[in-house]
N, C-alpha and C positions, 0 to 999 in steps of 0.2 A: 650147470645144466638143469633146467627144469624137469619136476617129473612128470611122469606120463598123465596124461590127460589136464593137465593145469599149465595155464598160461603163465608170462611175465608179468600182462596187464591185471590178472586177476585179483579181484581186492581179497585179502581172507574177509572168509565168511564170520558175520562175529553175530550173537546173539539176537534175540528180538529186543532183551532191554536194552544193551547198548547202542541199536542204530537209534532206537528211540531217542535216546540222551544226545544222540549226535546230530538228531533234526534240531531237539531244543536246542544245545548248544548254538545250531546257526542261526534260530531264530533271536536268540538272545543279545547276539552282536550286532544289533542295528543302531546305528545314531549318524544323527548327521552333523555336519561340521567340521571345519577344518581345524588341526592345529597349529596350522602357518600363521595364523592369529593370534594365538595366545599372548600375552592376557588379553580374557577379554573383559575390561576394567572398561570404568566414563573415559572418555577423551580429556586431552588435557586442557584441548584448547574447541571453542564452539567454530572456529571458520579453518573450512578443508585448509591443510597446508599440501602446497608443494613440492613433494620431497625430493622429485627428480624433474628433471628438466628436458626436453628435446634435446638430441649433440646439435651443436651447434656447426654449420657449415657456412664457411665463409664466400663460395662461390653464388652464396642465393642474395636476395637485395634484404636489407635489413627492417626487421619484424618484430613486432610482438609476439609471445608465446600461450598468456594466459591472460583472463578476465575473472571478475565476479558478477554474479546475480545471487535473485532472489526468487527462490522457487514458490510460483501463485499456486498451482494443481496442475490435475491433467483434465484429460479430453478427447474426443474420437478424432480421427481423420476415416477418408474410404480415398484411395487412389487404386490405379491400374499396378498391377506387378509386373517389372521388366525383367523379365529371368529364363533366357534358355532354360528349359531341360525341366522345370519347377513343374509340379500339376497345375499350378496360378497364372499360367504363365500367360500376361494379357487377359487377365480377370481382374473383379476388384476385389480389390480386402479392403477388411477392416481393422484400425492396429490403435492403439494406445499411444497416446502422444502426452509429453511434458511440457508444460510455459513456466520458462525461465524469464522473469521481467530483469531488463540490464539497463539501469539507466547508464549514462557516460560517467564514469571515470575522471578522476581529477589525477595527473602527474605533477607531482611535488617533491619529488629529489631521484637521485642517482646513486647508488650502491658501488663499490669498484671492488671484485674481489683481486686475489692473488692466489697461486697454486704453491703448496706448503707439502711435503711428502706425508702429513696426518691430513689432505684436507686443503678445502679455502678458506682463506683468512682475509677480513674484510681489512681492505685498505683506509678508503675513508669514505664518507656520506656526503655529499652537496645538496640543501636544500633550499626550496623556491624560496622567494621572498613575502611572498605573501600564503598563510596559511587558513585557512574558513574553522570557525569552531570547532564544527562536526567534528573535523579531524584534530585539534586538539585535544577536543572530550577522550579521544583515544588512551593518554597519557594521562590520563584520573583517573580515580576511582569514587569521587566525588566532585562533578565540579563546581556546585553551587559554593561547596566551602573552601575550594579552591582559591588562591592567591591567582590562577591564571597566570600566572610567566614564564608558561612552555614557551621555548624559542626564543624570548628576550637576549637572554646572552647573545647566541649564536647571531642574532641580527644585530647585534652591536660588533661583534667581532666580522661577520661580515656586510658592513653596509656600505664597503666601496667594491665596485667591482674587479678588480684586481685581484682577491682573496677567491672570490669563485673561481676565476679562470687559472688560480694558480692551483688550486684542487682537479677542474677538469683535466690540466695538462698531467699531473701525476697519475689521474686515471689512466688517460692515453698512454702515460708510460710505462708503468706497472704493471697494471692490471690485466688479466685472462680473459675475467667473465665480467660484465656489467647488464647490472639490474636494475629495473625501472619503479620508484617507487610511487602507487598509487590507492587512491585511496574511493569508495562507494560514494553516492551520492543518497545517501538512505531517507532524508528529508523529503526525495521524491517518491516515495514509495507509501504504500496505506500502513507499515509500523509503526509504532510509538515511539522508537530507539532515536536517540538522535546522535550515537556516537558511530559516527561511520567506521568501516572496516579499510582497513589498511594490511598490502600485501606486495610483496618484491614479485617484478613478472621479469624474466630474462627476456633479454634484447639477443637474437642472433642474427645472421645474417654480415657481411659486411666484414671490414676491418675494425679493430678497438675505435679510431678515431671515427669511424661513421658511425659506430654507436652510442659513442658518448652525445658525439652530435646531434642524433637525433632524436636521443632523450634526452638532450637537453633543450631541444625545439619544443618541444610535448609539457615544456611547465606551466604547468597553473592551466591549461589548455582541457579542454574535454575529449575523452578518447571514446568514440561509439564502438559497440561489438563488430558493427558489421568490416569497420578496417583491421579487426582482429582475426576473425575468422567468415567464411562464407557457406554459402548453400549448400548443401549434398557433402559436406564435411565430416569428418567421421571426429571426434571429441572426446578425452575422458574428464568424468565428471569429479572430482573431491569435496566430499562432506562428511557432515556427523548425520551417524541413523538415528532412527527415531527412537526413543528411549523406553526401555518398559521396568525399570524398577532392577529389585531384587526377584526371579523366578528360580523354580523349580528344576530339576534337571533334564524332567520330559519335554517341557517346554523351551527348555535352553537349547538342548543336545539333542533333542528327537530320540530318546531312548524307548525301547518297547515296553509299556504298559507291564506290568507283572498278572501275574491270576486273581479273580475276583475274592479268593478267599484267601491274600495274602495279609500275612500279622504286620501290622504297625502301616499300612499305607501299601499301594500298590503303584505309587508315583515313583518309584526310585529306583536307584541299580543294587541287584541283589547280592553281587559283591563288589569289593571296590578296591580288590587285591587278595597278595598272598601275607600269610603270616610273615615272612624274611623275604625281602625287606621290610622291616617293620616302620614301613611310611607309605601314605598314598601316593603313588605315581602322578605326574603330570598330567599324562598321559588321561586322566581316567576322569569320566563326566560328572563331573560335581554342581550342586546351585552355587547361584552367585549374579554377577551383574549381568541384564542384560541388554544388549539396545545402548546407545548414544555413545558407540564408538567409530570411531576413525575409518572409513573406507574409501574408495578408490574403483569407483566404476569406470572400466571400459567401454571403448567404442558403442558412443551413442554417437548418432548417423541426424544430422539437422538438416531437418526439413524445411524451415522454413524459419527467416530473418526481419521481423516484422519492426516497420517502422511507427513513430510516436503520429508522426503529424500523418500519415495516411486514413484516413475515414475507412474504408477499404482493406484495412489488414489480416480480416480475415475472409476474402473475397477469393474465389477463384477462376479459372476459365469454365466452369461449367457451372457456377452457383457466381452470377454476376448478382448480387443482392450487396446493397451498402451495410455489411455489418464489421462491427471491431470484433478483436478475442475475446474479448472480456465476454462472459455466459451471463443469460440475462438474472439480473441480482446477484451479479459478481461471484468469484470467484470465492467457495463456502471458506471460510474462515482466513480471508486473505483482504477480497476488494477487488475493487480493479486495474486494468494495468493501463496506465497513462503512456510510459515510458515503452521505446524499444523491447520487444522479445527475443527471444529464441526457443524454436518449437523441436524437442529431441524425441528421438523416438524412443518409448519405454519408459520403463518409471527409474528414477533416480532417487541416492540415498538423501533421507533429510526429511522433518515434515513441512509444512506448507509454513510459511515466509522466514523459513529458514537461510539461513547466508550458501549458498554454493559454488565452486571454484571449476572453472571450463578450463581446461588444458590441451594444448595438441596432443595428439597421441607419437608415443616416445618411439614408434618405427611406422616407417611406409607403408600404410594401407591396399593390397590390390587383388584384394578377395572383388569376386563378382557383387557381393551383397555392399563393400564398401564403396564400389566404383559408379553403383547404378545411381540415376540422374531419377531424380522422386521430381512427380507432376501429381501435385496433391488435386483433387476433383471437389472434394466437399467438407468445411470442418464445422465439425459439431459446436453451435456455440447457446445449445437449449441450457434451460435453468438444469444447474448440478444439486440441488436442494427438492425446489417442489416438482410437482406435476408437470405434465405437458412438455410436448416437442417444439415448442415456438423457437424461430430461430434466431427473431428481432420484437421488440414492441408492434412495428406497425403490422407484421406477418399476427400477430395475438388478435389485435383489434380489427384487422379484418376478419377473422374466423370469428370470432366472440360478436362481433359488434359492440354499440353503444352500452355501456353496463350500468348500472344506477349508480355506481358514485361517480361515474364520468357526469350524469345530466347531474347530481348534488351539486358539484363544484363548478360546474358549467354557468348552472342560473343564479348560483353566488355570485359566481365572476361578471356575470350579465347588470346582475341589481346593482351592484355597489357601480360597474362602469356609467349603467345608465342614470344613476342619483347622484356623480358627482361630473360624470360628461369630459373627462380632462384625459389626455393623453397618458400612456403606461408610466414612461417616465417622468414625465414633469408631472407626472399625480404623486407618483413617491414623495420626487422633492418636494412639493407642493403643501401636501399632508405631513411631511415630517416636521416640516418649518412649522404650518398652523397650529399643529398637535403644539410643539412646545414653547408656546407663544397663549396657545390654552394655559398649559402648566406651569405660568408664570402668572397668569390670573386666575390662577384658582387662589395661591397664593398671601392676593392682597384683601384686608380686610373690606367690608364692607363700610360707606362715612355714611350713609343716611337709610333707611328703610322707608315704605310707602305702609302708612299707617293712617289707618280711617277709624271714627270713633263709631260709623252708623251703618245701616243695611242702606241707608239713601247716598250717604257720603262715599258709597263703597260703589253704589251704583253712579254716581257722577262722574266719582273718577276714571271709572271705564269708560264712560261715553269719552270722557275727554280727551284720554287717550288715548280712541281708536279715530277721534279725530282727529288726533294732530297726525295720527300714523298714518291715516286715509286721507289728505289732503294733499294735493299737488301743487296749489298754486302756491308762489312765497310770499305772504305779506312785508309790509313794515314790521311789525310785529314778529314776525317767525326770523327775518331778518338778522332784525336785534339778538332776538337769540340765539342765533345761529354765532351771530357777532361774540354773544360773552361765550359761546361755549367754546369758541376756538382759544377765546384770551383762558378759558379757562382748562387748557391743554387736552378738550376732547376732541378729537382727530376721529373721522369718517375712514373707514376701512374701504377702500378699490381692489382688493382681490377678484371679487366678482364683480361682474356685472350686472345689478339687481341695482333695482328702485328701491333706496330705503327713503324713510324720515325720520328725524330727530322726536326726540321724545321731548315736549319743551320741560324747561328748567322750573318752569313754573308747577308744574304737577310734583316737583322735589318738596312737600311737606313732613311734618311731624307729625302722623294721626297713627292711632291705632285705631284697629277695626276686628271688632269681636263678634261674633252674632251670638242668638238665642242657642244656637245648638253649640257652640263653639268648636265648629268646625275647621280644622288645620286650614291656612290663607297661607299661601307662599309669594311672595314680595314678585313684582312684574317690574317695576321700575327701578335700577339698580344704580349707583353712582360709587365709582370708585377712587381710593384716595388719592394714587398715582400710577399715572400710565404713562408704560414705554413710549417711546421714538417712534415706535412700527406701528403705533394703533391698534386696535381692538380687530378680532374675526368679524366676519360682515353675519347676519343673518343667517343667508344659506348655509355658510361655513357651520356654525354654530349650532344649525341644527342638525347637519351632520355628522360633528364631530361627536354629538348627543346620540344620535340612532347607531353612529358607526365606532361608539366606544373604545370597543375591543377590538376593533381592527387596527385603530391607530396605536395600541396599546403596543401589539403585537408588529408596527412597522418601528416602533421605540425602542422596542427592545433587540 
């Protein structure tokens, strides 16, 4: 029986210091974080695993379960919201999206488990017969110093077909669960890595024998995301988070700061227990590792399934503009994405071209938010680095207009078009051949110089020169020499079409020629000791390949 005038509910009245100590108290228990995690330690392994699987239902037609990519960044979208009841409702938002780039998939063997009262216990493995490095590289740890003889046995043991089929039929007959083993195409992608990823996806659907069957149709074959999963699909994601070291425990655990005038640091928890038991609990926020562990996000919702060869992939009904995903100067510390997409909404764990694992999600989706049918309006595909909303190149240059290194390179392109007059292509070819056809006569030595003793002698030979090079008609004379110079293997250059003449052979003397001032003379008439098949550059060539040095340097190289 309560006494008079005092409730049940009434709290005792206690102190002014004590409620004091019981505000702090509450404030002191802040941190965030779960301990369904613990340890929170490095991952053991860098590509999401699997750890459970969709059940399997054999009334549905048979399916793949999961895929890989590689996560590029994110990026805006704006669409309508379809949501009874919502404030948004038939407004637009704007939401954060992810590109997952998923090139196809290689299937290279078949798994068969067995059901054991500890567990499934794999039966046996059948694999393809032909295997691509990449996925070799798997199986080193080096493979330069490798011996390379993954697989050898096994394809001596199976190279008649008999031995595979007698493996598929014990899967059929054993077996529960069969799993499809496949492996990244990572060579397609802007990485360095070239050891692709390899990962078991479960087959459900169907009877054992249609699933063996039809992972076994799927070998060596390319599997695209979009026959995996589709549009407005709800997906969870498996990866490793992004990693930040050894931290602190405010930053690890989100614990509350302490007082500015706390002794020895005010980053820490002010206790960390009682005397007995005399051990820190689990339980209780300590530094340590944090970042680049194992997680498992939920129900991300994909918008959208972007194909490699569409120009248009990131096009929509109300933004008809021919642009790709890729944001212009690619995607910051990634590139760009060549290969198939997948556009999820929100951010997922892992940083950028990190490996990431797409799984169904393990029960029936039929939330309002899972079920609604996304009509994306406009996606963001501006530079994620610098300045400016541009949403394509030619959308920039029409705002900017013409900029001066656009006219720089323009009237370069112009000069050198109009000084050698040849077609894009066949000027390549054209100039690469000449160039090293040059570089093969730089090579031979010189057999005679033009050597004058006098300022008169020096002047005759010019004149002479410039007329046997200014003359058109052919004498007897010019004839004959024309005559020894063929017997004498110099062959006239036809690349171009230019008027040349022969230098006659007569002007080939032994003079030197010095003057008063003894000013540097560099030789005009040159005679070499042996020449190719192909003949010599013509003139114009030669004076080109002299003004345009560096350009052919730079098509050589």
């Amino acid at each position: 029986m309560a006494a008079a005038g005092v409730t049940e509910n009434t709290k005792p009245r206690g102190t002014l210091k004590r409620e004091k100590l019981e505000v702090e108290d509450d404030e002191t228990d802040d941190e965030t974080g779960s301990l369904a995690y613990l340890p929170r330690k490095r991952a053991a392994r860098h590509r999401g695993k699997v750890k459970s699987f969709p059940k399997d239902d054999p009334k549905k037609p048979v399916h793949l379960t999961a895929t890989m990519g590689y996560k590029a960044g994110m990026t805006t979208i704006v669409r309508d919201l379809e949501r009874p009841g919502a404030k948004m409702h038939r407004k637009e938002i704007v939401e954060a999206v992810t590109i997952v780039e998923t090139p196809p998939m290689i299937a290279v063997g078949i798994v068969g488990y067995i059901e054991t009262p500890r567990g499934l216990r794999s039966l046996t493995t059948v694999w393809a017969d032909h295997l691509s490095d990449e996925v070799k590289r798997r199986f080193y740890k080096n493979w330069y110093k490798s011996k390379k003889k993954a697989f050898t046995r096994y394809a001596k043991t199976h190279a008649d077909a008999a031995s595979t089929t007698r493996e598929l039929e014990r899967i059929k007959n054993y077996c529960t669960v069969v799993r499809l083993l496949a492996h990244t195409q990572i060579r397609k992608t802007p990485l360095k890595q070239k050891k692709a990823h390899l990962m078991e996806i479960q087959v459900n659907g169907g009877s054992i024998a249609d699933k063996v069957e039809f992972a076994h149709g799927l070998f060596e074959k390319p599997i695209d995301v979009d026959s995996v999963f589709e549009k407005d699909e709800v997906v969870d994601v498996i990866a490793v988070t992004k990693g930040h070291g050894f931290s602190g425990v405010t930053s690890r655990w989100g614990t509350k700061k302490l007082p500015r005038k706390t002794h020895k640091g005010l980053r820490k928890v002010a206790c960390i227990g009682a005397w007995h038991p005399s051990h820190v609990q689990w339980t209780v926020a300590r530094a340590g590792q944090d970042g680049y562990h194992h997680r498992t996000s939920a129900n991300h919702k994909i918008y959208r399934i972007g194909k490699a060869d569409d120009e248009g992939n990131a096009s929509t009904d109300f933004d008809v503009s021919k642009k790709r995903i890729t944001p212009m100067g690619g995607f910051v510390r990634y590139g760009e994405v060549k290969n198939d997409y997948v556009m999820l909404k929100g951010s997922i764990p892992g940083v950028r071209k990190r490996v990431v694992t797409l799984r169904k999600t393990l029960w029936p989706q039929v939330s309002r938010k899972a079920t609604e049918k996304v009509d994306l309006k406009w996606i963001d595909t501006s530079s994620k680095f610098g300045h400016g909303a541009y949403q394509t190149p030619a959308e920039k240059r029409a705002f900017l207009g013409t900029l001066k290194k656009d006219l720089a390179s323009s009237s370069a392109r112009r000069a050198l078009s109009s000084r050698l007059s040849l077609p894009s292509l066949s000027l390549r070819l054209a100039l690469r051949h000449q160039y090293r056809q040059y570089r093969q006569y730089q090579q031979y030595q010189l057999r005679q110089l033009s050597k004058m003793s006098s300022d008169s002698a020096y002047a005759a030979f010019l004149d002479k020169a410039n007329q046997g090079l200014d003359s058109t008609a052919a004498t007897a004379t010019d004839k004959a020499d024309k005559k020894d110079d063929q017997d004498s293997g110099f062959i006239a250059s036809k690349t171009l079409d230019v008027d040349e003449q022969r230098v006659p052979p007569s002007l080939r003397v032994d003079a030197f020629y010095s003057s008063e001032t003894d000013e540097p003379f560099e030789p005009v008439v040159l005679a070499l000791d042996h020449l190719p098949s192909e003949g010599i550059p013509s003139l114009s060539l030669s004076l080109s390949l002299l003004y345009f040095y560096d350009f052919y340097l730079a098509i050589e190289c």
